[in-house]
N, C-alpha and C positions, 0 to 999 in steps of 0.2 A: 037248401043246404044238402050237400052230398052225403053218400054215408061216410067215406072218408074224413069227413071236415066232423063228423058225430064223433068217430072212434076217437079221433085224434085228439078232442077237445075233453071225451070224458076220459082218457087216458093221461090229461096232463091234471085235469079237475081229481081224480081220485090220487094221482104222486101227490099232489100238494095239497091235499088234506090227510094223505098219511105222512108225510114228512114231516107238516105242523104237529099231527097227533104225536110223533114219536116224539119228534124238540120235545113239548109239552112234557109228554109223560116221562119224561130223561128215561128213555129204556135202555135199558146195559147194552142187551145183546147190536141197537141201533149204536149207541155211540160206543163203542169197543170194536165197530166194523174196521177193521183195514181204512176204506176211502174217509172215514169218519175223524177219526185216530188224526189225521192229516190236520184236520180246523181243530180238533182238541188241543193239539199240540202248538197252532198258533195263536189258538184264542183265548183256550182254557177253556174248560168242560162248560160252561155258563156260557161263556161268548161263544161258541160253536152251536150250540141250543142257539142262540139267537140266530145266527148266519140261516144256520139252516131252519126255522122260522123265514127269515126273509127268501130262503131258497124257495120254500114252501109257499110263499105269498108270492113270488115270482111263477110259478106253477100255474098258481089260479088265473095269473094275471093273460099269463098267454092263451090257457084255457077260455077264458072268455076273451078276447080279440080273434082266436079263431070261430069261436061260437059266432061273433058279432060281423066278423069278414068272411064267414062262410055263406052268411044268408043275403050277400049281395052279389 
């Protein structure tokens, strides 16, 4: 695996373990963001947490396929 396929993968691996951290922790200053404000407004503060949980598990998800399609 390259270094590029490393950076790339622990860059998507740390967004989406901080984006679940934030969903999780409902931090203000996270959902009070501008881009945030957007799924509050169509999910409601609860259903936006969730979205972005699954944003956050879409993170990891690409995170390890470049991990696993880097090393061939």
């Amino acid at each position: 695996m390259d270094t590029q396929n490393i950076v790339l993968a622990s860059i998507l691996f740390a967004s989406g373990v901080f984006t679940i951290w934030a969903a999780a922790a409902d931090w203000d200053w996270f959902m009070n963001s501008r881009r945030a404000l957007i799924f509050v407004k169509l999910f409601g503060r609860n259903g936006a947490r969730v979205a972005y949980v699954l944003i956050g598990v879409l993170f990891l998800a690409c995170a390890v396929t470049v991990w696993i399609a880097g090393g061939k």
